[in-house]
N, C-alpha and C positions, 0 to 999 in steps of 0.2 A: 458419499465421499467423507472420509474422516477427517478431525478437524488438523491431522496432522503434515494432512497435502495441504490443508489450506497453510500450515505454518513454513511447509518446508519452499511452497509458491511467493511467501511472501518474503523469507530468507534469500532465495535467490535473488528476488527482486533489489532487493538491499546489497547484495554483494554484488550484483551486473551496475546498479549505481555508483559504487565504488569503484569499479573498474574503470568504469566511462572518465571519473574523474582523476584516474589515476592512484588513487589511496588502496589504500588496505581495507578489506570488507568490514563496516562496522554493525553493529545490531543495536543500540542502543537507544534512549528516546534523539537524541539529536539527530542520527540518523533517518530514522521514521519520520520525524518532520522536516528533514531536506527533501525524502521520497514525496511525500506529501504536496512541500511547495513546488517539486517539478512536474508532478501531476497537474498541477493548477497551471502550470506553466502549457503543458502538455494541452487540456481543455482550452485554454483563451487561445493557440493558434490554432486547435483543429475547428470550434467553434461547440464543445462541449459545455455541457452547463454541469461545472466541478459540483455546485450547490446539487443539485438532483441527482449524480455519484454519491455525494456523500448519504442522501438522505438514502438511497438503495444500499448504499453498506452497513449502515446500521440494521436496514430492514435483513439482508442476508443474516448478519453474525445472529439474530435472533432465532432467526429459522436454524439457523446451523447449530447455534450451542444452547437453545434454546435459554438467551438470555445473559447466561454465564458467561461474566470475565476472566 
């Protein structure tokens, strides 16, 4: 997969957030940290450990861009 499914999966994701809240789709850093804190939110009702997401996302974007920001 290229990494440009992965941006266009993560675009949506941001823009379906915005809808939910009624706003205009943002892409921004502030945005990416509301998605973020409702992920967290997401994890503490389903009984996910957000901390061990996060430490597997760092470990994919490695594999995927081999390292590359």
């Amino acid at each position: 997969m290229n990494n440009n499914v992965h941006i266009e999966a993560a675009r949506a994701a941001l823009a379906r957030a915005a809808w939910v809240y009624g706003q205009a789709p943002a892409y921004g850093q502030e945005a990416v940290s509301d998605l973020l804190a409702d992920l967290r939110h997401f994890c503490a009702v389903t009984g996910l450990d957000f901390a061990a997401c996060h430490v597997a996302s760092d470990r994919y974007f490695i594999e995927e861009t081999g390292g590359a920001s």
